[in-house]
N, C-alpha and C positions, 0 to 999 in steps of 0.2 A: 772640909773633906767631901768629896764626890762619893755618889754610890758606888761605884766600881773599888774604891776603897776604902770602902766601909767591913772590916771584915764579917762574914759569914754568919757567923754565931748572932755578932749583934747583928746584922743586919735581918737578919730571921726575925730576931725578937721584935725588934721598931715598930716593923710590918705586921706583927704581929700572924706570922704565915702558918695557916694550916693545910695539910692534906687535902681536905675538903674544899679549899676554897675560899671565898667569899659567899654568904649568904644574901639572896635576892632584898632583904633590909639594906645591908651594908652596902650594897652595889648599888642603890639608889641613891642612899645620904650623900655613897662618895660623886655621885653625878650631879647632885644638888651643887655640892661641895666646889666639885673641881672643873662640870661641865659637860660638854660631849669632846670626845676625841675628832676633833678636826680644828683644819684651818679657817680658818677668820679672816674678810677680807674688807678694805676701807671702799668707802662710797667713792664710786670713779664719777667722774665729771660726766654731762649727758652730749650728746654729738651738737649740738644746740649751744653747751659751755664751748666747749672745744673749737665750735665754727665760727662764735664771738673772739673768743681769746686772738683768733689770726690776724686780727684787727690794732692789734696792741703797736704793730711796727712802726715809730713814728713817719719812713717814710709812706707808707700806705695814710697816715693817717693826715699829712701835706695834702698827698693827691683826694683824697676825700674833700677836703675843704675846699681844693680847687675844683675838683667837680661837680660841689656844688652854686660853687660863686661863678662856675662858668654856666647849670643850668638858669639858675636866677639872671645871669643877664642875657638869655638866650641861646647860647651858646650849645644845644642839645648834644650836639653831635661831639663834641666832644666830651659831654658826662657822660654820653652812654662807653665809649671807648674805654674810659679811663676805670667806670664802675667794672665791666667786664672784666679787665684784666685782674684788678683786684680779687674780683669774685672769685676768679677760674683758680687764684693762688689757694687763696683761702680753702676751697673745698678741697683742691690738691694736700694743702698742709692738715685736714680734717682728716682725709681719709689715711694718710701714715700715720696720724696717732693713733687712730682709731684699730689699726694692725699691729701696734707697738707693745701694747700694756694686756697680757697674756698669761703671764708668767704664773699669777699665784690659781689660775685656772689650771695649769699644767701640773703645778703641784699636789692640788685636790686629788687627783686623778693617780696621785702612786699610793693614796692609802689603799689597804688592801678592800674591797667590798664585808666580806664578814670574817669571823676569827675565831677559834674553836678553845672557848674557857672554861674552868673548874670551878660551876657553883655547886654550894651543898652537897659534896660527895659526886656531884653526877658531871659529865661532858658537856657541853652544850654548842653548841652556833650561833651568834648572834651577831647585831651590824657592827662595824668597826667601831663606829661612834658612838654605841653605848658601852664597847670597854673604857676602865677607869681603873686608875689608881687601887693598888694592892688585888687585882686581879692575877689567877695564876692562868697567863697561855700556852695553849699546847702546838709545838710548830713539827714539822714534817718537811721532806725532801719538797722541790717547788710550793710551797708556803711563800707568803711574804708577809713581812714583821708587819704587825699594825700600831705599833706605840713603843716606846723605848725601853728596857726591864732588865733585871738583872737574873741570869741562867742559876739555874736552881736544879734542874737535870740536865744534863748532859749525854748524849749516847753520839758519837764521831760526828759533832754536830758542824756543819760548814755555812760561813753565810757569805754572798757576794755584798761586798761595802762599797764596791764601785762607784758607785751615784755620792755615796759621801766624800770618800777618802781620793779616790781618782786611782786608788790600787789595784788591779786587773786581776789580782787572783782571789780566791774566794779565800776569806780569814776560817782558821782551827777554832773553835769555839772551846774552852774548858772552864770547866767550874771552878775557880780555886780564889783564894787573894793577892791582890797587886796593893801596892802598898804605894810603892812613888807617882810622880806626875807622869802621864802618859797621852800622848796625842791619840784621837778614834782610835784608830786602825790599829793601834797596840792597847786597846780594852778588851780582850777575848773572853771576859766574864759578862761581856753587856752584849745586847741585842739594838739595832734600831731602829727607828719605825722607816717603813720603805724600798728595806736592803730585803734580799731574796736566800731564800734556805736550797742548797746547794746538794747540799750531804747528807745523812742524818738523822737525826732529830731531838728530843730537847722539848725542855719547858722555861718560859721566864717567868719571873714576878715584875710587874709593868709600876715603873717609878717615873715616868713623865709621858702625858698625853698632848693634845694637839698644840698647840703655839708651846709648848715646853719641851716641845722634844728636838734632837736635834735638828728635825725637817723644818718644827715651826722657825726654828730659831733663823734658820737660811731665809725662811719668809720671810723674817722682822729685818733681817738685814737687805734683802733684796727692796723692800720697801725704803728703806734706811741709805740703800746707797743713793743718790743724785744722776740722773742721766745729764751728761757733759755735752754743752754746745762743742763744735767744731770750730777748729781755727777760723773757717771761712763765712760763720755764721756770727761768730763774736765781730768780724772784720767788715760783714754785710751792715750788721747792726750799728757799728759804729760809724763806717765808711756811711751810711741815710742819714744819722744823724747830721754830720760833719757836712754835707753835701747838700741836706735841705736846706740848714742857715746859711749856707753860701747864697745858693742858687733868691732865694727868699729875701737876703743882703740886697745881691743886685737886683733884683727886681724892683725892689723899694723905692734903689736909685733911679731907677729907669722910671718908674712913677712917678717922681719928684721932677725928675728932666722934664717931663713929657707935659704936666702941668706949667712947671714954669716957664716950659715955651708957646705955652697958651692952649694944648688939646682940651678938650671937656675932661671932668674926672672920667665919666663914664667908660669913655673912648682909653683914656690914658688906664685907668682900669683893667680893664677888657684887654688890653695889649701885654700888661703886665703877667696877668694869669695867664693868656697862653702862652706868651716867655717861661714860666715857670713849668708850665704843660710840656714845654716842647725841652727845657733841659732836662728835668727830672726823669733818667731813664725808667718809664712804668714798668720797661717789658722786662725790667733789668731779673726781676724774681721768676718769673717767666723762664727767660731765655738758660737763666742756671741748672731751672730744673729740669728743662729740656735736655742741658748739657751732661750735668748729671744723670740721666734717665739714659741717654746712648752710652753713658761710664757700667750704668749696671748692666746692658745687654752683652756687652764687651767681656767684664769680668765674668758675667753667667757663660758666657764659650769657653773662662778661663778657670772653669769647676768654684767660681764664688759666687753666694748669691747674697744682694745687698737687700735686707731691710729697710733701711733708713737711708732715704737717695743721698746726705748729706754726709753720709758716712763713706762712699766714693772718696771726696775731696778730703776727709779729714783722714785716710789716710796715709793722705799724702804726707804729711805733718808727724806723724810717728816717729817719734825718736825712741822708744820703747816698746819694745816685745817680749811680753810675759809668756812664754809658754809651756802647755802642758807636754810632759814626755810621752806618756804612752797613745800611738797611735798618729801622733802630729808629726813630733820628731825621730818616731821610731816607726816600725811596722805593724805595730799591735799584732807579732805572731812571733811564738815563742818558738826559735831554733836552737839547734846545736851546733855551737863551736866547737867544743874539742873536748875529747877523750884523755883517761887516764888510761892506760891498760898495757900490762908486759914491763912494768920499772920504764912506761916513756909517755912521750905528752903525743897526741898527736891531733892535728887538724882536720876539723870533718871533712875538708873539701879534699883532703888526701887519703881518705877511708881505703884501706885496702882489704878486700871483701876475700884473700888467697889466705892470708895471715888469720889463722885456726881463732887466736883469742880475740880479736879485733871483728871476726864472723860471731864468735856467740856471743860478746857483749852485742853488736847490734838487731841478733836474733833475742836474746834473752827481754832486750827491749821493746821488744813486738810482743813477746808473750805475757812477759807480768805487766798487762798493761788493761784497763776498763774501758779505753776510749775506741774511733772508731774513725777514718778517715778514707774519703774516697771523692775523689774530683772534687777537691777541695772542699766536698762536703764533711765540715769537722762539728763531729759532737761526744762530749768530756773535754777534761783538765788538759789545758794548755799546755802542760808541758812532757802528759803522755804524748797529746797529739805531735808534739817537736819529735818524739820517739818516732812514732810512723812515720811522719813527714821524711826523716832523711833516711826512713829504709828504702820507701818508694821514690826516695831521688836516686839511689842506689838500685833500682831497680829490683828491690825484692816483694813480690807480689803477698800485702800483708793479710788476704783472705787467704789466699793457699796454704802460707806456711803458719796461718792460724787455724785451717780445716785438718793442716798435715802432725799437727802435736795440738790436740785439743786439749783442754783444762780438765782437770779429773777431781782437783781439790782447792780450796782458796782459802785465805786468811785476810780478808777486809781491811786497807787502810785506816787506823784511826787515829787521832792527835796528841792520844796518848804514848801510844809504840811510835810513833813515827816511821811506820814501817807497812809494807805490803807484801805477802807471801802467795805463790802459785805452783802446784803441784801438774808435772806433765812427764809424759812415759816417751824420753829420750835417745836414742840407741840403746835398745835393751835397759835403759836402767829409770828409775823415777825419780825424776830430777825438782828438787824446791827451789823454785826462784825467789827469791828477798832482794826488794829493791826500798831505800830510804834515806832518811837521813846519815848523812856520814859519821857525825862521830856517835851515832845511838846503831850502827853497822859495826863500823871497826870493832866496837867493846865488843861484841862474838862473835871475832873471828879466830881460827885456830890453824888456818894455811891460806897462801896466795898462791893461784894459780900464774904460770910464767912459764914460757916458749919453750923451756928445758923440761918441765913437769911441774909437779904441786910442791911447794917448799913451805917451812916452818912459817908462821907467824912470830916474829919477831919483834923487840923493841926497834931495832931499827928499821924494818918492811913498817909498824907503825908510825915514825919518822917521818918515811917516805911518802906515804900516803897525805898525812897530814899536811907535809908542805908542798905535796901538790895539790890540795884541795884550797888550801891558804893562798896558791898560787893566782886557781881561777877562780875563786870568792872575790878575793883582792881587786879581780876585773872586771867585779860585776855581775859574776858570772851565778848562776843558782846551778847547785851539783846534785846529785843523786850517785850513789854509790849502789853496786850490784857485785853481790852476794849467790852461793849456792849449797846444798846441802843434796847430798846421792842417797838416796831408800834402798834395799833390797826389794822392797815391795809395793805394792800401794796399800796406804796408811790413811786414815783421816788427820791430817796433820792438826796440830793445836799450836797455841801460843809457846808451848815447853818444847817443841818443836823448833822457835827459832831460836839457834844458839850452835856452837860449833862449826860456822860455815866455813866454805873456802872460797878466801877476794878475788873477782874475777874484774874493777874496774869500776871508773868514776863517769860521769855522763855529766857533762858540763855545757849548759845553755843560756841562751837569751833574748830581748825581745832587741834584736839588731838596727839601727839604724837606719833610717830611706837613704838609695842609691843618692838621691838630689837632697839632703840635710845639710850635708858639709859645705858643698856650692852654695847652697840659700843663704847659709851662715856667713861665708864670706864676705857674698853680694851684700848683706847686711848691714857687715862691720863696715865694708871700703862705703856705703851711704851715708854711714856715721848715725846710724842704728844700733842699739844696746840690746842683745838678745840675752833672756833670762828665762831662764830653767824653773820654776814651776812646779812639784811635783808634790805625789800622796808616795810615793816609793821610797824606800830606802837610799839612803847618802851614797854608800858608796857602789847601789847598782847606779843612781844618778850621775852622780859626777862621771864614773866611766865612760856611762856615756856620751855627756858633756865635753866629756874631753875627745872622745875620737871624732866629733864632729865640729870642735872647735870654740865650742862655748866659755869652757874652763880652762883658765891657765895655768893657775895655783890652787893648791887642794884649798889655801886659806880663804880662797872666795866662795866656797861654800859651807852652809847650816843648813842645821836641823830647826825645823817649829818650834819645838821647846825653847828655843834659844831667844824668840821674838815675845815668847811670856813676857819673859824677864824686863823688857824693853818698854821704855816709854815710846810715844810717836816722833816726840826730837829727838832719842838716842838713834831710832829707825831710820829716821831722815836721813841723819848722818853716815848711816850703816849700810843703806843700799847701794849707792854710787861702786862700795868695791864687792858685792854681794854677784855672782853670777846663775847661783844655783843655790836652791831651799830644797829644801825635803821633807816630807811626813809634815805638811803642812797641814792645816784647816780654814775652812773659808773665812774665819776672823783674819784669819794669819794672810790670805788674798788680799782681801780687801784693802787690810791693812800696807801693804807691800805696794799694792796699785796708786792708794793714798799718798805714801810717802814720795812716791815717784811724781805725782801730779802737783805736788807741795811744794817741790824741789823745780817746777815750773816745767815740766815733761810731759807731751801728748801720748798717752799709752793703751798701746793695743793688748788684751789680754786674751788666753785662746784657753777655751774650756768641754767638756762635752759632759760633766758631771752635772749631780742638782749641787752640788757642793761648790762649784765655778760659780753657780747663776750672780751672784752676788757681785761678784769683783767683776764677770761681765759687764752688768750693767754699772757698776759703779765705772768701768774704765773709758776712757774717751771711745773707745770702738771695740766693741766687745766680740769676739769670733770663735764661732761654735762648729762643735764636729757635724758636719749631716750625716756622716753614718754610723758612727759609735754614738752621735750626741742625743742627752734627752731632750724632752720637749720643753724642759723648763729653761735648759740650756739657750736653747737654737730661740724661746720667746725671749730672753732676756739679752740676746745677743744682735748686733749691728748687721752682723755677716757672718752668713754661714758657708761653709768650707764641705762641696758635694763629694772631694777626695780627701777631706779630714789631714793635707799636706801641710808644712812648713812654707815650704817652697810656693805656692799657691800665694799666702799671704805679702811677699816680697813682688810677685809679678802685681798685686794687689797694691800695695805700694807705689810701685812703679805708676800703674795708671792713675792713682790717688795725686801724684805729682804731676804726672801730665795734666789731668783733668784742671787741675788748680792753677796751673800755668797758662793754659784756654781758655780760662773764664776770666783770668787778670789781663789777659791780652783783648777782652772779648771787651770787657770793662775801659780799657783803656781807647779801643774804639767808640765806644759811645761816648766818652766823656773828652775827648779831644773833637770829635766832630758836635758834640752840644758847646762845647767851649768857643769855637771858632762860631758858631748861629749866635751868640752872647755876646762876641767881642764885637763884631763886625755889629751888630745893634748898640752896644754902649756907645761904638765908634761914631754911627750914625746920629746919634745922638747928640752927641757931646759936640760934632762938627756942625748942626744945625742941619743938617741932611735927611731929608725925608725917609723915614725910616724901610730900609731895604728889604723888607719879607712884609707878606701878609700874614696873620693867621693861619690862613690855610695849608700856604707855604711852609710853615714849622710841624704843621702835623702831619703832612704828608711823609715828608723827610723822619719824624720823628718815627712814624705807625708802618711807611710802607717798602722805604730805601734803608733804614736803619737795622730792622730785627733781623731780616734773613743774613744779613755778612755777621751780626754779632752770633749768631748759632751759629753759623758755618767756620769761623773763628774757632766755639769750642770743640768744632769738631776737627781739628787741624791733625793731620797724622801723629801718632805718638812716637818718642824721641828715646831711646836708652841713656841716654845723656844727661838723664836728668838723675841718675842714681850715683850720678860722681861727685853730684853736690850733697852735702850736710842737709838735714831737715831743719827745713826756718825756724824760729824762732815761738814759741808761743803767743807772744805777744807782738809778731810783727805784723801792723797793719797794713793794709791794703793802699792807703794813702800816702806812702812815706815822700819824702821830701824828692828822690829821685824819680819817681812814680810822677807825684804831680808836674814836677820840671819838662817831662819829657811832654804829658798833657798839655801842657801851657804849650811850649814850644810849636810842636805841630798842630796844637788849635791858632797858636798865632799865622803859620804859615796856609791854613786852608782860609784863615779869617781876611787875610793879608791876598790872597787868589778871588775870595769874594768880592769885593768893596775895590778891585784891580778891574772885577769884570763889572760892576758896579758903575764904578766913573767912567768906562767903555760905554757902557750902552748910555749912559746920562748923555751923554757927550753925540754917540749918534743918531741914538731913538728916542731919549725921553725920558721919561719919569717913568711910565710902565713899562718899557721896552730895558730899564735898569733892573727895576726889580724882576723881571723874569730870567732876565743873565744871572743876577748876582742867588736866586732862588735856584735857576739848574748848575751853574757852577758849585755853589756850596754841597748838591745833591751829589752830583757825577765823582767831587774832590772826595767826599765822602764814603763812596762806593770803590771809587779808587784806595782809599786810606785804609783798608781792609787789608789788601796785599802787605802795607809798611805795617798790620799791627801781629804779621803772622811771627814775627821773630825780632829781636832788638840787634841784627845782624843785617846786612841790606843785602837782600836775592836779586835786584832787579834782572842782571844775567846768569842765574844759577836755577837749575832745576826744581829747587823748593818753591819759587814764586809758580810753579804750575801744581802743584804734588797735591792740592785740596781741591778735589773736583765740587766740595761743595761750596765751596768759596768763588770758584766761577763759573757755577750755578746762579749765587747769588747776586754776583754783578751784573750779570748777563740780565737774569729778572730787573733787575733795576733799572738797569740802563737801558731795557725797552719800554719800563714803564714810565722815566722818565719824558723817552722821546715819544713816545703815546701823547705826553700833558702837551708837549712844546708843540707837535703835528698835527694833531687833530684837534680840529676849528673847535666841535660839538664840547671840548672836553677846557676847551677856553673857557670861556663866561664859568663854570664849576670852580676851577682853578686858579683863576682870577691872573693869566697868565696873556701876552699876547704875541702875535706872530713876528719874530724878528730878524728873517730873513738868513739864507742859507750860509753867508759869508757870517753873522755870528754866531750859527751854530757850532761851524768849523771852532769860531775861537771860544768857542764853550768850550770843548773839545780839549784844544791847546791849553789853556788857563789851566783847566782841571791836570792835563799831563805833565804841566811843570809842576804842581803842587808835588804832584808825587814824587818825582828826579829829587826837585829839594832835601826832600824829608828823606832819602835811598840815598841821597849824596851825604845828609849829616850821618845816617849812618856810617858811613863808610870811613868819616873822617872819625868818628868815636873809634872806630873800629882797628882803626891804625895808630891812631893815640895808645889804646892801649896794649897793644901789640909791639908798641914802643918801648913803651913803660915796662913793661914784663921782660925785655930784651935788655935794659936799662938795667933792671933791678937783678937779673942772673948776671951781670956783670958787674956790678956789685958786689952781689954775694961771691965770685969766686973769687975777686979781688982780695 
């Protein structure tokens, strides 16, 4: 049994609760006992661990050996290259952890500073963190709760739970006993530490302090939940592994050749390392994060800002969107729908301001009313302010005609009456407004006013009422019913005072849907993305609105929290797939729910802006936090944060997630077919007895200075909408896959095959060095060329996209003078180890390189109409 249901009597007794207090003894033992109120935080790693750890990636840890097996045998100029790159990653990958891990800082920071408690008979002040256990607090209107406790006085006590429950409106606090199982946000006899007093005021008795309350508890899970690699980072990591024992394979071999045709080890050696130097893409971690790094300036234009550069790409990968309703999916601003008034329903956007009852229900609105709205400067209860809000859409100026019937008397909201009362001198007469709960309304009424005049209150005007109120409850909708009662005089009215009114009308509102939800939603579904609902709100204002935006099909796909108690993690498993909407959730119940999704083999994005969220954020593969409603423990423990707290944001988000992933495997695929083609055309040499066709220098050049500029310009190829018609990949699809590498092979065979073409050309007319300087600028120019064939697996050669990346012929253009810079200028000979081979084979350096390209644009084409066939084939089929 929880304290919330523990009743009264006992619960007094246990605690052993006096008037007085705790005594300055007591309050010691229990600080010995129980500690200081606060959060506890684990030993983080030092910048030092962190900038070690980057080191772990076996392929960084290849080029390391090679860097230094290439300083040892002299070879400077390439350790220093290959140490730099590394290095510049490394401190890259330090400094985003080092931005990442925030979270239980942010938390610290909601306790309140100090707390006003009952020792010995007397009040006191003291720090948060010497309250404890059986401590009696005394809370007040802007108070915030320092410790968790159970209400012991009560006076109209309000607290905002928002931070925990994700529930927008401030919870009725009563002192009483609950007996069943209840999610937070339905405990109104507890307090918790963090949430804000509202209303009110109130005393609790404090039954859990720091790591035991419900904020410690979110710590121990926010600790507790695992930050998720990214599809592209699980695929980088494996795609190194998979790619060094390749690359490290043949090298071997080539070492073996090179001896047994008689080289020294030394020499053969030496050759072999920079083969491995010049395959092994170094700049490859580099050039991502670069790629990545232009994905977040992109999405910062598109109101998202990414944390974690890696969280771009992963999500792309999203087959799962958890999200919160109020604020993401809605507007987080309470309006009115629609009216009950005169025996009819009517729409606020048809308010007719001529129609006498229809004029005082939305004047009466303006007058019983505490809050205060003006240029969208709103302060009070959300769903006064929807009162003023649609009188000044209506054009009624709500100081005037609050200067022109001033308040003369009041009766204070409280949680017990469920009721609000205001006294104002109306056409001659003193008119009492009562506005509240509907059926704590209806029970004293004794006439309904109606366009004909005032008539009986009846069983059946009761009827009516009620199923119109059952109408717009049903939809979601939160009602307020308004009531009046006529004085002869002015009276200081009392509580005996409300009772005999006459029903003037229901006032029915909600927190409405964004214009772009239902679009986003769509866009979602046709990506073959799973959007889920998420919320600390009621079912069936949820669902409602689930459903007008397209979430919900069948009511049977949504529950309540309580339901997932009950529930093992393999019943959950099972449960989610037809689950589309939770309700009156708690962050066990997130985390849980993001688990089951991630177990079931699902990349999932979860959207929170509560401390209550932080948890299942970071537990979810891309965690995204509100930035304007969201807290700060939210927005540290989150991937991406959302500057317009939208739906729709996260889908354009999406979108770029899949571009971006689609540019860096295109970017990938360039390097790894132009290292493949420098590898064949050496084995080939090789194995043919042919003096080996490149120098060293010649691999590093091609590798360090024609290579990285087209692989960025690659990832930055213009974005495509096309890409949200496809499914999200697979979890486990790697980067390698068999059609992936075929297409590698294939156009590393056709640049290797143009090499070792232009190769036996110059042997044939220049010589042994006038070969290898052909077969070193052909392999370079094929390769600069082989940029345009890696922009799309569709052949452009005569289509507008082969020009649409101005940074792409940027990058050839750079190449291809600094190629012709090595081949022209005498001074940069003898460096390059390259020699002059006259202006008739430049030309056919030239040619060699532009058939490479035609080949590889023509097997597109023919793929291209293959399966354009087959598709044609296959609809004629199926209508057969």
């Amino acid at each position: 049994m929880q304290q919330y249901q523990v009743p009264k009597q006992e619960f007094m007794k246990h605690y052993v609760v006096r008037e007085s207090g705790l005594t300055s003894k007591e309050a010691q033992e229990n600080l010995k006992k129980n500690g200081f109120n606060e959060l506890t935080q684990v030993v983080k790693k030092s910048m030092f661990q962190i900038f070690l750890s980057q080191f772990k990636d076996f392929l960084v840890i290849i080029l390391m050996a090679a860097a230094i097996v290439a300083g040892v045998l002299g070879d400077v100029e390439s350790t220093l290259v290959i140490l730099a790159v590394i290095t510049m990653n490394a401190i890259l990958g330090t400094v985003q952890h080092l931005k990442a891990e925030k979270s239980m800082d942010s938390l610290k920071t909601l306790s309140a500073p100090v707390a006003k408690v009952q020792r010995e008979g007397e009040i006191i002040e003291i720090p948060s963190r010497e309250v404890t256990i059986g401590d009696i607090v005394l809370l007040e209107a802007g108070d915030c709760v320092c410790a968790d406790g159970r209400i012991i006085e009560n006076a109209s006590l309000k607290i905002n739970e928002s931070m925990l429950t994700g529930e927008s409106f401030p919870v009725d606090k009563e002192d009483i006993d609950l007996a069943q199982d209840l999610p937070i946000g339905d405990r109104i006899n507890m307090v918790y530490s963090g949430s804000f007093v509202t209303y009110g005021r109130g005393k609790f008795l404090v039954t859990d302090i720091g790591m035991q309350t419900e904020i410690g508890k979110i710590a121990t899970l926010i600790r507790s939940a695992s930050e998720k690699k990214t599809p592209l980072q699980e695929n980088l990591d494996d795609f190194g592994r998979k790619l060094s024992l390749i690359i490290l394979g043949l090298c071997a071999i080539l070492f073996v050749i090179s001896v047994v045709r008689g080289d020294s080890l030394m020499n053969a050696f030496m050759f072999a390392v920079a083969l491995a130097v010049a395959a092994i893409p170094e700049a490859l971690s580099s050039i991502v994060t670069i790629v990545l790094s232009f994905g977040t300036q992109k999405l910062a234009g598109e109101n998202a800002i990414i944390r974690h550069l890696q969280a771009v790409e992963g999500l792309g990968s999203v087959s799962i969107i958890c999200s919160d309703k109020t604020g993401t999916l809605t507007q987080n601003k309470m309006t009115v729908k629609r009216y009950y008034v005169n025996h009819q329903m009517v729409n606020s956007s048809i308010f007719d301001l001529k129609d006498k009852q229809q004029y005082k229900l939305l004047l009466y609105g303006m007058l019983c009313n505490d809050s205060s709205y003006k240029e969208e400067h709103e302060i009070g209860d959300p769903t006064e302010i929807a009162l003023l809000r649609i009188a000044e859409d209506y054009h009624c100026n709500v100081e005037e005609i609050r200067s022109q019937y001033p308040r003369l008397r009041e009766i204070p909201f409280d949680s017990d009456r469920k009721l609000m009362s205001t006294l104002y001198y109306i056409n001659h007469k003193y008119v009492m407004i009562t506005k509240g709960a509907v059926d704590v309304l209806t029970s004293r009424l004794n006439s309904v006013e109606t366009e004909s005049g005032t008539i009986p209150f009846t069983h059946q005007e009761s009827q009516k009422i009620e199923e119109a109120n059952q109408n717009m409850s049903g939809s979601g909708l939160r009602v307020l019913a308004f009531a009046y009662k006529v004085f002869d005089e002015d009276k200081e009215i009392t509580i005996e005072d409300e009772d005999n009114y006459t029903f003037l009308g229901l006032t029915a509102m909600m927190d409405p849907p964004r214009e772009e939800s239902e679009a986003a939603v769509m866009e979602c579904i046709k990506a073959g993305i799973k959007p889920v609902m998420i919320t600390g709100d009621h079912l069936v204002t949820a669902s409602a609105i689930a459903k007008q935006i397209g979430i919900l099909k069948h009511d049977n796909e949504a529950i309540e929290g309580h339901a997932i108690d009950k529930m093992s993690d393999e019943e959950l498993e099972s449960l989610v797939p037809g689950i589309s909407v939770y309700a009156r959730v708690s962050p066990e119940h997130k985390i849980r729910i993001v688990r089951a999704w991630q177990k079931l083999g699902n990349i999932v994005a979860m959207t929170g802006d509560g401390v209550n969220d932080a948890p299942a954020l970071k537990q979810a593969d891309i965690g995204v936090a509100m930035g304007i409603t969201g807290s700060d423990v939210a927005k540290d423990a989150a991937s991406m944060i959302l500057t317009d707290d939208n739906f729709a944001t996260i889908i354009k988000a999406v979108e770029n997630g899949r571009n971006v992933y689609k540019n860096i495997k295109n970017a990938i695929k360039f390097l790894l077919s132009g290292n493949a083609a420098g590898i064949l055309a050496v084995l080939y040499a090789s194995l043919m007895g042919l003096t080996l066709p490149f120098e060293a220098v010649h691999l590093l050049f091609i590798n360090l200075l024609t290579d990285s500029l087209p692989a960025i310009a690659l990832g930055l190829e213009p974005h495509t909408k096309s890409v949200m018609d496809n499914k999200p990949r697979a979890k486990n699809d790697a980067i390698l896959t068999t059609k992936f590498m075929s297409d590698i092979l294939i156009e590393g065979i056709i640049i290797a095959i143009a090499t070792m073409g232009a190769y036996y050309f110059g042997l044939i007319t220049i010589g042994s060095a006038g070969a290898k300087t052909m077969a070193f600028a052909v392999l370079c120019l094929s390769r600069l060329l082989h940029g345009f064939n890696c922009k799309t697996k569709n052949p452009i050669l005569f289509t507008k996209r082969m020009w649409n990346n101005k940074s792409l012929i940027y990058a050839f253009i750079t190449g291809f003078v600094l190629l012709n810079a090595v081949l022209l200028i005498k001074p940069l000979h003898s460096i390059f180890r390259v020699v002059w081979i006259g202006n008739m084979n430049l030309l056919m350096i030239y040619g060699i390189s532009l058939i490479s390209l035609l080949v590889i644009q023509i097997i597109k084409w023919l793929r291209q109409r293959r399966t354009k066939l087959q598709k044609e084939k296959d609809l004629v089929d199926k209508l057969a």
